[in-house]
C-alpha positions in Angstrom: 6.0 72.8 149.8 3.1 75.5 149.6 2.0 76.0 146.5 -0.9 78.9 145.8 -2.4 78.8 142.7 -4.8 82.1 141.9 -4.9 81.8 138.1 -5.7 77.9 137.0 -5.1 76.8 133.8 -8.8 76.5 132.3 -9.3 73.2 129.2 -12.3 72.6 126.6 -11.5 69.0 127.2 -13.5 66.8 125.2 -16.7 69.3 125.7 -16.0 69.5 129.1 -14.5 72.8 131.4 -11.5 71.5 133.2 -9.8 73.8 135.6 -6.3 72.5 136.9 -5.9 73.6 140.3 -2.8 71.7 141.5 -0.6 70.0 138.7 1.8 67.2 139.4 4.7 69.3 138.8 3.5 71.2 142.1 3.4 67.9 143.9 6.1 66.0 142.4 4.2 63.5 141.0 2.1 62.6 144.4 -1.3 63.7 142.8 -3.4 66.5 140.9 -6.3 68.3 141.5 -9.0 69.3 139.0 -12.1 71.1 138.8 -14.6 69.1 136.4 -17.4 71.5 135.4 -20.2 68.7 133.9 -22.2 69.8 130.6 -26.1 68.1 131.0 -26.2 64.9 129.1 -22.2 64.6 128.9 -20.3 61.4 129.6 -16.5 60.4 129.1 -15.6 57.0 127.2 -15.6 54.0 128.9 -12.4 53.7 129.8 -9.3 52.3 132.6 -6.6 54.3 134.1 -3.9 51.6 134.7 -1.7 54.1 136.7 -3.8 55.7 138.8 -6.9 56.2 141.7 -9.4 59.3 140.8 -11.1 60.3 143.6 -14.2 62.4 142.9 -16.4 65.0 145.0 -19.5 66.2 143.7 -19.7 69.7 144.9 -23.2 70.5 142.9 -25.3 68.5 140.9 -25.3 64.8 140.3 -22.9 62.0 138.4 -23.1 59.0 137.6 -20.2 56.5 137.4 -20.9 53.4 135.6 -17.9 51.2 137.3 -17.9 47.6 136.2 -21.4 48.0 134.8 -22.7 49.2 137.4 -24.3 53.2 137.5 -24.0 54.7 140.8 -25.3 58.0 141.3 -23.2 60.9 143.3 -24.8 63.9 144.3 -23.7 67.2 146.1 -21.8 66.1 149.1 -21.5 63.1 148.4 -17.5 61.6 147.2 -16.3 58.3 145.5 -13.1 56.3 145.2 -12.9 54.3 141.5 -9.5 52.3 142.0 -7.2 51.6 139.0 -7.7 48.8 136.7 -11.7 49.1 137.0 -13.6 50.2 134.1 -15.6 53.1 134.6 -17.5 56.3 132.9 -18.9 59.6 134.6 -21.7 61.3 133.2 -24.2 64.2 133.7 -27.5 62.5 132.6 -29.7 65.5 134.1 -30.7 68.5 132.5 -28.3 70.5 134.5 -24.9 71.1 135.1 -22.6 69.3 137.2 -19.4 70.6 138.9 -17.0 68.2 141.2 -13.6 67.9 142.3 -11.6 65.3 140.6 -7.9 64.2 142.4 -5.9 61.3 140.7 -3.2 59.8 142.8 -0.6 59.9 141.4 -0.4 62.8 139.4 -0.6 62.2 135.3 -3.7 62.6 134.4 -3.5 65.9 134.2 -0.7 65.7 131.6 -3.2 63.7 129.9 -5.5 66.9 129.5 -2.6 69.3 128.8 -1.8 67.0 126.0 -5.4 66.5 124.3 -6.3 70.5 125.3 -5.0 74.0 124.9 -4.5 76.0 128.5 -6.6 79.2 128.2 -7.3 81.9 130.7 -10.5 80.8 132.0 -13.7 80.6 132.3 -13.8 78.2 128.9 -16.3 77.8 127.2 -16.9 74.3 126.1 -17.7 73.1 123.1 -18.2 69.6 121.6 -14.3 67.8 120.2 -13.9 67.6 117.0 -12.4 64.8 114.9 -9.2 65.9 115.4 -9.4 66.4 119.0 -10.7 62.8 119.4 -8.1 61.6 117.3 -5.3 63.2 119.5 -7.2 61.6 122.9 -7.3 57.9 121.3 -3.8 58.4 120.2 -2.1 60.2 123.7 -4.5 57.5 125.8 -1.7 54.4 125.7 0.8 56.5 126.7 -0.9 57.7 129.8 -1.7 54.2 130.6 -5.6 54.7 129.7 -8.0 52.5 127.7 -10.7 53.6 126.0 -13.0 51.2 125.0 -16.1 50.8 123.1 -19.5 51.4 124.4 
């Protein structure tokens, strides 16, 4: 199956720009590929994925994963497996942006997004969530098979 994709779907997720590059639905299921675009001093939850693996490569800038308390920082280059089950947070602590390339095997995660964001011609703008949108996050998370937990 070839699958071209020249206008992604662009998402003010959480007060991050997410570009979906190759949904699930292109794949059936087998996995999805994202562009993260990393705010300075932004970090997701804490939280599990239960149904899949993210891989992540860093294409500029740096993030750090907290996974099982521990930070690890990924530069430019540089990529990193976090399994399922493991808790884990990415963050941009620097004071400039980060950009990587996020791939969940399976696929679902990007359903995730769609649910909790709008799809908008791109480039988004991000901006921080508001209540509501955190609200809709916490309550879509369970049936994703994410966690978010405190901290």
């Amino acid at each position: 199956m070839f699958v071209l994709n020249t206008q992604a779907p662009e998402y003010n997720f959480a007060g991050t720009r997410v570009r979906l590059l190759i949904s699930g639905k292109d794949t059936a299921g087998v996995f999805c590929m994202m562009e993260i675009f990393g705010p300075p001093h932004r970090a997701t939850p804490l939280h599990v994925h239960d149904r899949e693996e993210e891989t992540i490569t860093v294409l500029e800038g740096v993030v750090d994963v907290t996974i099982d308390g521990q930070q690890v920082s990924v530069h430019a280059g540089e990529t990193a497996l976090l399994p399922r089950n493991v808790q884990h947070r990415l963050a941009n602590n620097t004071d400039l942006p980060s950009r990587y390339m996020l791939v969940c095997t399976p696929a679902g995660f990007d359903d995730f997004v769609d649910t909790c964001a709008h799809a908008q011609t791109g480039p988004v703008t991000p901006t921080p969530p508001e209540p509501e949108d955190i609200k809709r996050m916490i309550d879509a998370a369970p049936r994703f098979g994410i966690t978010l937990l405190p901290g």
